[in-house]
C-alpha positions as CSV (number, residue, x, y, z in Angstrom):
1,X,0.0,0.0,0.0
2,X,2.7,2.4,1.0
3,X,4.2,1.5,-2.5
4,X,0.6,2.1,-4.3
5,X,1.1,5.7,-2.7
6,X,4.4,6.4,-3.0
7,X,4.2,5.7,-7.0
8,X,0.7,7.8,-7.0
9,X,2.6,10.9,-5.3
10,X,5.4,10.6,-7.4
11,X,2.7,10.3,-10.1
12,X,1.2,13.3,-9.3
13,X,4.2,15.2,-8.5
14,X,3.5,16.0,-4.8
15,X,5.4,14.8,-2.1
16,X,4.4,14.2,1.8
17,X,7.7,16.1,2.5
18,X,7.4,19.2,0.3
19,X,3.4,19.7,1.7
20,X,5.0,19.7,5.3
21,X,7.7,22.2,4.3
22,X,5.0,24.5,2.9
23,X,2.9,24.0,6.0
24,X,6.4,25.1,7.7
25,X,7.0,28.1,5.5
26,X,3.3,29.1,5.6
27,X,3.7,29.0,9.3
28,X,6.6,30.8,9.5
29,X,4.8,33.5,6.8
30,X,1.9,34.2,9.5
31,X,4.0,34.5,12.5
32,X,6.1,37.1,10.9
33,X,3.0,38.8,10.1
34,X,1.9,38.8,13.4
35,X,5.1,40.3,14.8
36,X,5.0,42.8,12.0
37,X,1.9,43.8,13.2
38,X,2.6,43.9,16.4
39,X,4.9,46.0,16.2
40,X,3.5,48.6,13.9
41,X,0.7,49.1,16.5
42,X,3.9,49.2,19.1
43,X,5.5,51.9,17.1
44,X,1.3,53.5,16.5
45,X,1.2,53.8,20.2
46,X,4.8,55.2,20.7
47,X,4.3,58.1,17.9
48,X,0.5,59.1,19.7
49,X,2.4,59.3,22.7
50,X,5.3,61.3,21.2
51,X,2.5,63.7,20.0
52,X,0.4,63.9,22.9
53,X,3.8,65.1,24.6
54,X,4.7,67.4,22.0
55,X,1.3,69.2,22.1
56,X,1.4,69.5,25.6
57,X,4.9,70.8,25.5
58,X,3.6,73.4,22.8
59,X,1.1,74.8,24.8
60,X,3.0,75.2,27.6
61,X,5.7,77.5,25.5
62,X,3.0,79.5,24.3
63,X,1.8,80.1,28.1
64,X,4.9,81.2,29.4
65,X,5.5,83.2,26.0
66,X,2.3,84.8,27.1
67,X,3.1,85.7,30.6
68,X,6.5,86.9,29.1
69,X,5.2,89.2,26.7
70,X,2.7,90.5,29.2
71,X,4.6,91.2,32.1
72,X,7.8,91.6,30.8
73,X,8.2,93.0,27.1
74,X,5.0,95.0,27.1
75,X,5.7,97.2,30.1
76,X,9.0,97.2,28.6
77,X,8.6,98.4,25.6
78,X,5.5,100.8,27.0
79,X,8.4,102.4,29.5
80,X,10.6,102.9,25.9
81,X,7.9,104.8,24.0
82,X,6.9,107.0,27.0
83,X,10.6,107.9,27.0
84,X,10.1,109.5,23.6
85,X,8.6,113.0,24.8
86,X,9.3,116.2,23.0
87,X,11.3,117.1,26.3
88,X,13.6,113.9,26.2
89,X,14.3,114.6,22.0
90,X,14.9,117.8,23.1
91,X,17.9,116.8,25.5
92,X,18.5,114.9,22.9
93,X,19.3,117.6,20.3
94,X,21.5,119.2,23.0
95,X,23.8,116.0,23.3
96,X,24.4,115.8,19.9
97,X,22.2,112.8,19.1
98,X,21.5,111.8,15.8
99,X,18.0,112.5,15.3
100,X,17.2,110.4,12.7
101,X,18.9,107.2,14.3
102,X,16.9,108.0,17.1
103,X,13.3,108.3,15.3
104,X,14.1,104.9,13.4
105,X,14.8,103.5,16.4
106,X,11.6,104.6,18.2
107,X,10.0,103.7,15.2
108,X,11.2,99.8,15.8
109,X,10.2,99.6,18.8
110,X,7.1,100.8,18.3
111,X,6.3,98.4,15.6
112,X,7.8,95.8,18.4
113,X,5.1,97.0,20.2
114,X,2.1,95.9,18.1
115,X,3.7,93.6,16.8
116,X,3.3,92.1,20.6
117,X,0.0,93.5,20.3
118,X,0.7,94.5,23.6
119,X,-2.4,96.6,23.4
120,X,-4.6,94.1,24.1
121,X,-2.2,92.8,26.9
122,X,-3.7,92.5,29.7
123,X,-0.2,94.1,31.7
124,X,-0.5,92.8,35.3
125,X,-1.4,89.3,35.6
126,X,-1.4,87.4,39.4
């Protein structure tokens, strides 16, 4: 009997030996799959965490950016344009100061100023 099916494999051009190696390979297929996709939803996890962190990170940079601006560069800046009275450009004229400097420089900073929109600031925050 054995030799009946050994001469009807052979016949048929399928081995016993090469189905269990395809079993093997198909087995080996699927597990690599599986640990493929185990670790894409790993590395899934990893980059939502790496985002939840970054976003959290974000917004606290812009809140101290805020408090920054507001009670620090607004007042600032606010103390740098009251300096510019017809008085102080007076003094300056007497020192020799080069007017025009000084205007373009007053003219910086008060483009520093909105650009802070330090206007709508509010200036004292506890």
């Amino acid at each position: 009997m054995i030799a009946a099916m050994e001469s009807i494999a052979d016949k048929s051009g399928i081995r016993i030996a090469t189905v269990e190696e395809r079993q093997q390979k198909q087995r080996r297929i699927v597990l690599a799959l599986g640990i493929s996709f185990a670790m894409t939803f790993v590395m899934l996890i990893a980059v939502l965490l790496i985002g939840v962190g970054m976003r959290q990170q974000a917004r606290d940079i812009e809140r101290i950016q805020d408090r920054v601006t507001g009670e620090v560069l607004c007042p600032l800046y606010q103390q740098f344009i009251n300096a510019d009275t017809p008085k102080a450009r007076e003094a300056a004229k007497r020192t020799g100061q080069d007017m025009e400097v000084r205007d373009r420089a007053f003219t910086v900073i008060r483009q520093g100023y909105k650009t802070l929109d330090c206007e709508n600031v509010s200036v004292i925050r506890k």
